[in-house]
Phi, psi and omega in degrees: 000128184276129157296157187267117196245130195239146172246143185310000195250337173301300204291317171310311186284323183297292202302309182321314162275344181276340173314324203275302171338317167323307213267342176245036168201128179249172191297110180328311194286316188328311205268297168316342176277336195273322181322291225277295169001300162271003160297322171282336177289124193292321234267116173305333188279322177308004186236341184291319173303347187259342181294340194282307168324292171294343187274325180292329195299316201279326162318296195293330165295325184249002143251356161092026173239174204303157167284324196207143175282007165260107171277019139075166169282112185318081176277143166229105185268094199235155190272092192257152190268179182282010187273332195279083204281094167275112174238161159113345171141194196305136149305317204273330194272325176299323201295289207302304168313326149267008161283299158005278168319280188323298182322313202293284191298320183286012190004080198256157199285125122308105215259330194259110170249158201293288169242133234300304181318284173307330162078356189291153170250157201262007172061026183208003193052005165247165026258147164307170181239112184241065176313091171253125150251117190280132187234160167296165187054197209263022194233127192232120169240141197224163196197101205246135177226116154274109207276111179270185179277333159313308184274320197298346205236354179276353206273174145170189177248150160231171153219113175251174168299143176304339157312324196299290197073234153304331146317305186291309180337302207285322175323291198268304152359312207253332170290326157283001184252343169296331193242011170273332200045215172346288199347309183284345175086063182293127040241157194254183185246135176233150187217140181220098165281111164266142168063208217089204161211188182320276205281343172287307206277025184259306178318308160302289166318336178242019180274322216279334174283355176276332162330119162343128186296094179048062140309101219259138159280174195283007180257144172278342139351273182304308205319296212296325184287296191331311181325302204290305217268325193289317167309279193319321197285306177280006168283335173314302150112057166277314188055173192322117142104334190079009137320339128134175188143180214275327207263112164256314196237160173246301201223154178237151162200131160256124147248157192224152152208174175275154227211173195239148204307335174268002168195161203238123188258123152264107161238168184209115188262077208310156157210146195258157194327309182275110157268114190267108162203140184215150184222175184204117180228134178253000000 
């Protein structure tokens, strides 16, 4: 069977463009969630904040400058399938070189420093953070999310016991979203990882934010929790901006995988009101 050849000089120019696209448009659902949203917040200032939003969204779509001056650290999710003949040079270095780009042309905040300690920023916004999946057939989707430091520094993991269950699941959820108050720039998205082990269920949590804007998951299970933290999580009453008010969150997404008997691993991955994400399948 002839495989399939895509050259890595392709994969550069997409990236180069889904950066920018990113940072200055959000997502037909971001924006109908946002709508239908501010019909429901009781709060007048909470309503003045979701009018302000939309109003930044829409600016920022028709002139092409960033939604937020945190132009995020660069996440990359790509499906690559196993049919596929990558020629023309490094994949992951054509990935980095259109974050460069994008970044460069699209004059986007740099965000990324070379080391954590040291504090230098490398003056390119890479390297990006690059999540590959191999997948079946002849199809490549690459799906760019700019993470900002706000929500990304709101987030976080436990491991709990299989004792905690559901209860703890929820305990520890609403307690991280209690104690970001403001910080993430509400309202926000919460991604939620079960099970696993340390690092999948970090993974899951912040996979669970590519999901269609509050798209219920496919277990009734989950669907059903999601239903609960999204009620409780707006019962807190931080509301738009942590001003107070009816609106925190616009959507709860769970991802789940399976775990080992002896634990039960929770993460909770925040996104602040513009979730910012663009894709591509070549």
């Amino acid at each position: 069977m002839e495989r399939r050849i895509i050259e890595v000089g392709k994969i550069t120019e997409a990236v180069r463009n889904l950066c920018q696209e990113a940072n200055t448009q959000l997502p037909p659902d971001v924006i109908a969630k946002l709508k239908q949203a501010s019909l429901k917040e009781e709060s007048s200032l909470g309503k003045e904040v979701f009018s302000q939003l939309l109003e930044n969204a829409e600016i920022s779509s028709q002139s092409k400058i960033p939604l937020c001056q945190d132009t995020g650290l660069v996440v990359v999710f790509v499906e690559l399938g196993q049919e596929i003949n990558l020629i023309g040079g490094s994949f992951y270095d054509a990935i980095n070189e259109g974050v460069r780009q994008g970044y460069k042309q699209g004059y986007l905040r740099n965000s990324v420093l070379s080391c954590p300690l040291e504090r230098e920023n490398t003056n390119d916004n890479t390297p990006a953070i690059i999540h590959t999946e191999i997948t079946s057939g002849d199809k490549l989707k690459i799906t760019i999310v700019p993470k900002g430091g706000g929500s990304e520094n709101s987030s976080g993991m436990c491991m709990l016991t299989p004792a905690d269950g559901i209860r703890g699941i929820k305990q520890f959820v609403l307690q991280q979203i209690e104690s970001a108050g403001a910080n993430p720039c509400p309202p926000i998205i919460v991604g939620i990882g079960i099970g696993g082990n340390f690092e999948k269920v970090a993974f899951l949590a912040k996979k669970a934010l590519l999901r269609e804007i509050g798209e219920p998951n496919k277990n009734r299970s989950y669907a059903e929790l999601e239903e609960e933290l999204l009620c409780e999580i707006n019962n807190l009453g931080i509301g738009p901006q942590g001003l107070g008010g009816r609106i925190t969150a616009l959507a709860v997404h769970i991802e789940a995988y399976p775990c080992h008997i002896a634990s039960l691993p929770v993460a909770v991955n925040i996104q602040c009101h513009a979730s910012r994400h663009k894709e591509i399948i070549f």
